[in-house]
N, C-alpha and C positions, 0 to 999 in steps of 0.2 A: 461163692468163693470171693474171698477179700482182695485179690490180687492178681481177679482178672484183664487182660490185658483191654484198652479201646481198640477191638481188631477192626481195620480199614482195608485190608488186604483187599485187593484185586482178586483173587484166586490161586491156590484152594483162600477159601475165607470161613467167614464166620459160622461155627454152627451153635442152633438151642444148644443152651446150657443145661437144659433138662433133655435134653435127647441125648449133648456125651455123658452128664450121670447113669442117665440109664443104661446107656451101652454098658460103662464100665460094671455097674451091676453085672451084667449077663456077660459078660468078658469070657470069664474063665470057664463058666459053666452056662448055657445057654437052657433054661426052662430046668428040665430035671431031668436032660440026657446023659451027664457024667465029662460034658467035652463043653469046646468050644462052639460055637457054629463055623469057624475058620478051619475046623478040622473033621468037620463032616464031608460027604460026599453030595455033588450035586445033584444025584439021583434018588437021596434017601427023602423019605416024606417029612423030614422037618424044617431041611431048605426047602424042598418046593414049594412048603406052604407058606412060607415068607416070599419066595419069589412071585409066588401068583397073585398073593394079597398086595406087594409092591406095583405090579401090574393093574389091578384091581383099582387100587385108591389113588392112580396117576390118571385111568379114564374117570374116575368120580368127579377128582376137582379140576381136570383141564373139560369135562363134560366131550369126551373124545367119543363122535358118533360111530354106529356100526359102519364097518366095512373102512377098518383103519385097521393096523395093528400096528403092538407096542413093542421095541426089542430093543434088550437092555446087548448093550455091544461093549469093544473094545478098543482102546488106541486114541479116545480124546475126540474132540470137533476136527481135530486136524486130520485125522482119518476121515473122516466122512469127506474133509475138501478130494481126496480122490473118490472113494466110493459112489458120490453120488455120479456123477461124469461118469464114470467106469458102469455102471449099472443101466445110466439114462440115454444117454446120449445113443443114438442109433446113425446109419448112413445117411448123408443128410439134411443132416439137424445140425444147431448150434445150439451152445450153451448162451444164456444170459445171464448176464453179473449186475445189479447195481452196486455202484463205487461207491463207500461211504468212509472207506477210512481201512487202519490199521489189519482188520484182521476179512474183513470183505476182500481187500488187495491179495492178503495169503491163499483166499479160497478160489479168487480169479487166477493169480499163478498155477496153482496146483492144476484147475482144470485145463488148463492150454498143455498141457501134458499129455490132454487125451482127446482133443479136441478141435474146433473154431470156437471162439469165446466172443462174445457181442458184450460192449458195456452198456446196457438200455439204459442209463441215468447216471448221472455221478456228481459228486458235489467238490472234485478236488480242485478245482478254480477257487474254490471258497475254504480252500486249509480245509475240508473237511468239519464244517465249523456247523454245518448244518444237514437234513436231512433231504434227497430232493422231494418237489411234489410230486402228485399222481400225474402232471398233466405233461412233464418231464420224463416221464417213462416212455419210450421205444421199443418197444418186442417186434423181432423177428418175426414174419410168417410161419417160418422151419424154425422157431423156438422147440427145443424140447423139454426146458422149464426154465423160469424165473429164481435166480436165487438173490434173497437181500438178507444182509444180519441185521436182524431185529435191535442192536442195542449195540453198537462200537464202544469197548469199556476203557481203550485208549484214550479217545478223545471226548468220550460223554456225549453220544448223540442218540439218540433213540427214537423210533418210527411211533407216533402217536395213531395216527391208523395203516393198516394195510391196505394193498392197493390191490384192485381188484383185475385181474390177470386172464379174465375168461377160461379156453377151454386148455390154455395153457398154465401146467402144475407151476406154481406159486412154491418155492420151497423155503424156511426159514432157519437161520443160525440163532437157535434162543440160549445159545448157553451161557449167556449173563442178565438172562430177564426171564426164563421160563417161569410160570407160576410168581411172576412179581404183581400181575392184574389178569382179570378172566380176556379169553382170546376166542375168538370165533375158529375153532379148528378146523371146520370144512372150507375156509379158506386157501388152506394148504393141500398140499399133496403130499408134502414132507416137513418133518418138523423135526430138529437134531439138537442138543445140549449134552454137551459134558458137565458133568451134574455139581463139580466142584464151586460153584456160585452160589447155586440155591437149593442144590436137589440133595447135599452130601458130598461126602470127603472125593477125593480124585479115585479114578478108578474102574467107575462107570458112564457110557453115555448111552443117552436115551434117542432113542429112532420114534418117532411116530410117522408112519407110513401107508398111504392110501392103498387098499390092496389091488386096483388093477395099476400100481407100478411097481409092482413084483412078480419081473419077471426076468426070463434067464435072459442075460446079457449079450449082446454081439463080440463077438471074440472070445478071444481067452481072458479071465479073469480068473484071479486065484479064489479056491472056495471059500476060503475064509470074508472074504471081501464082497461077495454076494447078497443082497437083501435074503434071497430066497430061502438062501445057507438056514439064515438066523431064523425065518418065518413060518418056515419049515418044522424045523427042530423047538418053537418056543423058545428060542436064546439060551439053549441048552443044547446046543451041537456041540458045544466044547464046552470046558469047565469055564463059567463065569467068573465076574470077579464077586464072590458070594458074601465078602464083609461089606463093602461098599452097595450091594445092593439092600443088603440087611438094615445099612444105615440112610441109603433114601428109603428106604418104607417109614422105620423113626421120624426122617424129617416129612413126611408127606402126612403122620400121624400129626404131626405136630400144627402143621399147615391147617389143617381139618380142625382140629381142636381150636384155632385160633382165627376162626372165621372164612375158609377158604381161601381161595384166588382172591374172593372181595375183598376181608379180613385184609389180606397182604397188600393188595392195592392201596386203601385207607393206613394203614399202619407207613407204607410206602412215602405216598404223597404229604404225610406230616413231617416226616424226615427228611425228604428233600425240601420241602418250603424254606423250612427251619436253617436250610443250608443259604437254598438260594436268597431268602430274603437277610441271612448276613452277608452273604458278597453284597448285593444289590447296594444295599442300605451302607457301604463301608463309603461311601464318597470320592471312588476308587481304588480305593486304596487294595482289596481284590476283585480283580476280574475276571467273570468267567468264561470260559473256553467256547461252549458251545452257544449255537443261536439260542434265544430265551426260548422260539416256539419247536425246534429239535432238543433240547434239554432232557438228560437223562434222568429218572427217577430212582438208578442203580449205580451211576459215577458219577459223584459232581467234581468235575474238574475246571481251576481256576488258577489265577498265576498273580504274580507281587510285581511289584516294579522293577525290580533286580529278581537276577538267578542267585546273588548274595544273600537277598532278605529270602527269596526259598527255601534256599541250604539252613538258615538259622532259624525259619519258621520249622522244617524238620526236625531240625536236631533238638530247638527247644522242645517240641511237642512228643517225640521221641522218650525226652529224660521225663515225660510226665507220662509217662504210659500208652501213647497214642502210635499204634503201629500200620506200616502200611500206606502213609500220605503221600508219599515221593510218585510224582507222578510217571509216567513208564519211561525209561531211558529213550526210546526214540521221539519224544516230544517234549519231555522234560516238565516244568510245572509242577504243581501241586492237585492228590487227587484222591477224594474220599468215596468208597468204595461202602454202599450203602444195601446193602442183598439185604435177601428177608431179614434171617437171624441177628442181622445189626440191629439191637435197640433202640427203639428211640431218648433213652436217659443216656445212651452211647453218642449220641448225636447232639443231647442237647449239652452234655460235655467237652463235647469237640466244639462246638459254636461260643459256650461260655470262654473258651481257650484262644478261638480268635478272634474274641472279644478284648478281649486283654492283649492278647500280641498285638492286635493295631495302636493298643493305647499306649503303649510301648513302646510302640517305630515307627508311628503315624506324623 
């Protein structure tokens, strides 16, 4: 299509241009049932067979070992910042948070709601600017798990390895880097993404979950909110969001088709280079946000001398088709948001463009 946008978006974001063709293919009629798949039942064998195969090619390419399960759920990451505390936490115990920024801080709020909350590391002495090391982690004795987000897409920081937690559950917020490089899954005990970054449209999020921490909760928890609820029933206790999981199976066809996890990795790291080695190389003229060895490979986020030359690098890039670059109202900046399905000919258009706005207002 001649007059696709440069989508930068933070989330929902970008998806293959050949996964929304195809959807729109099967729109109206899905295979040779007469309907939609949006107007099927979630009980009939033609979604289930899309949901299982969804299921199916999420353990292929994240390589999710036995004695995990996958549950496609509802309500966003922000749901899971209560679910998991409501589920884990027992008399006791403490939660542990590391602090890394914007959306790590929402998931530390939410669990003091149900809880004691331990920060075992945190980088906010430092703006957030970096990620801490392992030798900066503190766990609790009565930890009853570690939670960090894997990728802050606010301020561009992202965990290049994980840290190893012993017999205490490790649990990860991937919902703006899952499937962006291969991960060693048995590191966790839990692994959560609202799929609207890399996995498909908004709608669904993905639990990946060790099965002896499914279990019934202490207190009253509402059902719906339950691991067990979903693990139980296959994520089919209640009606699904059944286009949105139709549409992550598309993008995880896609994924697989175009080299895996690794594929995405490689495709990944040409893209940010391509970012970071034009801020680097600009003479200052931008700068970027996070530390070079926390640097994300999914936000590159960077800032101009003035909040002035911002607003005009916006607006200019804006009337040229570049959507999405305004960096998040509570940090302000400039910030391109680079998930799988962002191109790399996406990227190396956005670089040729602040190539030119520097030589412009340099």
């Amino acid at each position: 299509m001649a007059n696709r946008a440069y989508n930068f978006n933070a989330g929902p974001a970008a998806l293959p241009l050949e996964v929304l063709e195809n959807a729109q293919k099967q729109f109206v009629e899905y295979g040779d049932s007469g309907m939609s798949l949006m107007e099927m039942s979630h009980r009939g064998a033609i979604y289930e067979k899309v949901h299982y195969e969804t299921e199916k090619l999420l353990r292929e390419l994240m390589a999710i070992p036995e004695g995990y399960k996958v549950l496609f759920v509802q309500g966003g990451a922000s749901t899971q910042f209560a679910m998991i505390p409501l589920n884990l936490l027992r008399a006791g115990t403490t939660a542990a948070y590391v602090a890394t920024g914007s959306w790590a801080t929402k998931a530390i709020e939410e669990a003091k709601l149900f809880g004691e909350v331990v920060i075992a590391a945190s980088s906010e002495a430092d703006s957030y600017k970096r990620i801490p090391t392992a030798e900066e982690l503190k766990v609790p004795g009565n930890a009853a798990y570690v939670h960090l987000t894997s990728n802050e897409t606010i301020e561009g920081t992202q965990w290049t390895d994980y840290p190893d937690t012993g017999s205490v559950p490790l649990i990860g917020d991937m919902s703006s880097d899952i499937l962006c490089r291969p991960i060693d899954v048995s590191k966790f005990g839990l692994i959560y993404a609202g799929a609207q970054k890399n996995l498909g449209p908004s709608g669904v999020t993905i639990v990946i979950i060790r099965e002896d921490l499914i279990a019934k909760p202490e207190g009253a928890v509402p059902t719906m909110l339950r691991y067990a609820t979903h693990a139980k029933a296959d994520s089919l206790y209640n009606t699904p969001p059944t286009f949105a999981i139709y549409m992550a199976c598309e993008v995880l066809k896609w994924v697989k088709a175009n080299g895996g996890a690794a594929g995405m990795e490689a495709r990944n790291r040409e893209k940010a280079n391509l970012l970071y080695d034009t801020i680097d190389s600009s003479g200052g003229f931008y700068r970027g946000f996070a530390e070079a060895g926390s640097r994300s490979i999914m936000n590159v986020t960077f800032r101009l001398a003035t909040e002035e030359l911002e607003k005009q690098f916006a607006k200019e890039s804006e009337a040229q088709g570049f959507v999405g670059l305004k960096g998040h109202r509570s940090v302000g900046g400039l910030r391109a948001s680079i998930y799988n399905a962002v191109s790399p000919e996406n990227v190396q258009a956005l670089v040729s463009f602040m190539r030119d706005f520097q030589s412009r207002n340099g």
